[in-house]
TIKE-331946 format. One record per residue (C-alpha): residue number from 1; residue in one letter; z, x, y. Coordinates in pm, whole numbers, plus 50000, padded with zeros to 5 digits. Layout:
<pts>
{pt NUM,A,{Z,X,Y}}
...
</pts>
This chain:
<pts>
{pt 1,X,{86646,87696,68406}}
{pt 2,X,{86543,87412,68648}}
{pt 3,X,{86206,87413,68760}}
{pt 4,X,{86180,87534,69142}}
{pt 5,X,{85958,87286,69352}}
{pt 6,X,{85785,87366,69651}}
{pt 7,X,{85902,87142,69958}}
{pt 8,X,{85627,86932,69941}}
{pt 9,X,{85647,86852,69582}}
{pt 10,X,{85930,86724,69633}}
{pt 11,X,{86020,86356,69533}}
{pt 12,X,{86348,86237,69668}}
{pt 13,X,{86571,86000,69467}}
{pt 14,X,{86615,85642,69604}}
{pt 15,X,{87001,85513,69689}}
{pt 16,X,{87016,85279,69385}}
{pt 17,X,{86927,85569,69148}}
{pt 18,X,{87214,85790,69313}}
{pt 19,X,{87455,85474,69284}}
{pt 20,X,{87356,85436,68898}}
{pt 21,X,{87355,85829,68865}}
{pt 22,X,{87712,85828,69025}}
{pt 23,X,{87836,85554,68771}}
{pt 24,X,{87671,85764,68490}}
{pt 25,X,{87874,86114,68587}}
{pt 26,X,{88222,85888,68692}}
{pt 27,X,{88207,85787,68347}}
{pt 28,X,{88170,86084,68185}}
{pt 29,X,{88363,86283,68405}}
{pt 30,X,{88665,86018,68307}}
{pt 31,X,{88640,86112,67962}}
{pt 32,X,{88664,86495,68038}}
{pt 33,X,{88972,86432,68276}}
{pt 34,X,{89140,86216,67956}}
{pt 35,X,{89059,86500,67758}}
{pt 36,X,{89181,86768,68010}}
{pt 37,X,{89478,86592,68101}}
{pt 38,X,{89569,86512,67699}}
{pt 39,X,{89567,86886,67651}}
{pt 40,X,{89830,86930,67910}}
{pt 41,X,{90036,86615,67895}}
{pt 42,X,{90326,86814,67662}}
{pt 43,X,{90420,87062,67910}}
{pt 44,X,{90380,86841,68179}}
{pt 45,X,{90676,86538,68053}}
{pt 46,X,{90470,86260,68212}}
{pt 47,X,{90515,86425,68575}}
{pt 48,X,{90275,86423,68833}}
{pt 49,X,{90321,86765,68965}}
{pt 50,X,{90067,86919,69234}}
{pt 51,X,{89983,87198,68977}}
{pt 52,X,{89874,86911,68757}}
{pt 53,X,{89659,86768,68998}}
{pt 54,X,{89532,87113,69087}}
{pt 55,X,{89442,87158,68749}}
{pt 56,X,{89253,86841,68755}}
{pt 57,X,{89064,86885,69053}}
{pt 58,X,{88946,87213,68911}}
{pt 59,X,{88846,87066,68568}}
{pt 60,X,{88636,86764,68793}}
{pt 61,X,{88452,87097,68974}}
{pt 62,X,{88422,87280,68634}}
{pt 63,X,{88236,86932,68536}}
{pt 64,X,{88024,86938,68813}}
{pt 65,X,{87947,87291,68939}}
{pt 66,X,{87868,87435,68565}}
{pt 67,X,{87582,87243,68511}}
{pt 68,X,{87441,87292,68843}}
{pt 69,X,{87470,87649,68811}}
{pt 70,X,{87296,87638,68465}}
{pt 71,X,{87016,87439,68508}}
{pt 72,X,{87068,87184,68829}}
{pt 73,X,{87180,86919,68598}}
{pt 74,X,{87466,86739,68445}}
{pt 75,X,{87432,86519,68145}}
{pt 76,X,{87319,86208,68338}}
{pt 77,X,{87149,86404,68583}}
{pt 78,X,{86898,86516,68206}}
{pt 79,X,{86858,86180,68140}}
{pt 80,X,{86766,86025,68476}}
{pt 81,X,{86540,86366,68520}}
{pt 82,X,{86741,86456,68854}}
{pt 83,X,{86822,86817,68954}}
{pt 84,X,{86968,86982,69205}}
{pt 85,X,{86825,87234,69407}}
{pt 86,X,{86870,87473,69643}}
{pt 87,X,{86666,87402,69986}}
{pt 88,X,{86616,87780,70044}}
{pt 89,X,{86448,87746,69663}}
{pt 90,X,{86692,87988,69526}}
{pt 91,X,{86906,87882,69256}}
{pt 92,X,{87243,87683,69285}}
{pt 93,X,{87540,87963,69413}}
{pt 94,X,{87930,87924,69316}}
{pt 95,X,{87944,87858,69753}}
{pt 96,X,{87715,87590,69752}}
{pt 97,X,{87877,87421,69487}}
{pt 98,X,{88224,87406,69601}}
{pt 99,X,{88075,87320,69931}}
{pt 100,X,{87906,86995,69788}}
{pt 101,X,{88191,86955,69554}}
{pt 102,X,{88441,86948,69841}}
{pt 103,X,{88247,86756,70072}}
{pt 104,X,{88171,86488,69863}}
{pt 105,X,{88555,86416,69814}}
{pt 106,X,{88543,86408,70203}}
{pt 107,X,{88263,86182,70153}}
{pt 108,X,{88459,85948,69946}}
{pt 109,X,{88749,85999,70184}}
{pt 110,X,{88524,85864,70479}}
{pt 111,X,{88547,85512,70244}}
{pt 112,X,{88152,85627,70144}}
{pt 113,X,{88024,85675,70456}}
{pt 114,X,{87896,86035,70373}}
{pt 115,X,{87688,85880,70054}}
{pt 116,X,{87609,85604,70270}}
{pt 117,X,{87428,85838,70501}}
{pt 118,X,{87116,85876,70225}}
{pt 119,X,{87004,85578,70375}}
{pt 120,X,{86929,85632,70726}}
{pt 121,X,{86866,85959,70650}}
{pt 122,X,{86464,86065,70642}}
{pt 123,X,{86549,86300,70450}}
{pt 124,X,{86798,86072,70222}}
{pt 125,X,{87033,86300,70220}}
{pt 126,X,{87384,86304,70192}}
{pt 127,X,{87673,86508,70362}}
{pt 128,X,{87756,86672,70061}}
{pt 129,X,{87362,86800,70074}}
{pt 130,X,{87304,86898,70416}}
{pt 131,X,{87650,87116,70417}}
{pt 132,X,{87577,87307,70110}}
{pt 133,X,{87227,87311,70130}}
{pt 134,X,{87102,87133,69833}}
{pt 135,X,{86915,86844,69768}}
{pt 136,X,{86896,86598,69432}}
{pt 137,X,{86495,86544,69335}}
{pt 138,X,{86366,86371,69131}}
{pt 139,X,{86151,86581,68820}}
{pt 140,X,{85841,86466,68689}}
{pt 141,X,{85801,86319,68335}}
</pts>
């Protein structure tokens, strides 16, 4: 289980550790969506059908909202020492993760602009956290 911080113990992540942290998860997440999609590529003959990107979609949240539920972390979130926590200090619900799940992909959508938002943000956070009400901190060593 992740280890609950008080608000003021806090320590947000900087911008260029959520861009590397990003890059780390994208790649990983590519390999899980080769894997998925070999599974399925048989019954699907090639064809992009919406079912089949339905399916993929679900396997990217499966990626994503498993670990946060488990722990706060994926695998590059363990080895950056990021988590994700609930602001109420609770742990990590199924809503909050398909909230930040789908609005990052509105994020993206927005050509960045809701990642882009960490920056002027005092907070530094993103639209993804202020809609599902988690934040990304930083652990300590």
């Amino acid at each position: 289980m992740g280890i609950p911080l008080s608000q003021e113990k806090r320590v947000k992540i900087g911008f260029l550790r959520y861009l590397l942290l990003m890059v780390y998860d994208s790649l990983l997440l590519f390999g899980v969506l080769f894997f998925a999609a070999a599974i399925v590529f048989p019954l699907t003959h090639a064809e992009i059908s919406p079912l089949y990107q339905i399916y993929l979609l679900m396997v990217s949240f499966l990626y994503f909202a498993w670990p946060w539920l488990h722990g706060g972390q994926t695998l590059p979130m363990k080895a950056w020492r990021i988590q994700l926590q609930s602001t109420d200090g609770k742990a990590v619900t199924w809503r909050q993760a398909a909230l930040r799940f789908s609005m990052a992909i509105i994020s993206w959508l927005a050509l960045g602009i809701g990642f882009l938002w960490a920056i002027v943000d005092k907070e530094h956070g993103t639209w993804h956290d202020w809609v599902s009400g988690t934040r990304l901190v930083l652990l300590p060593k």
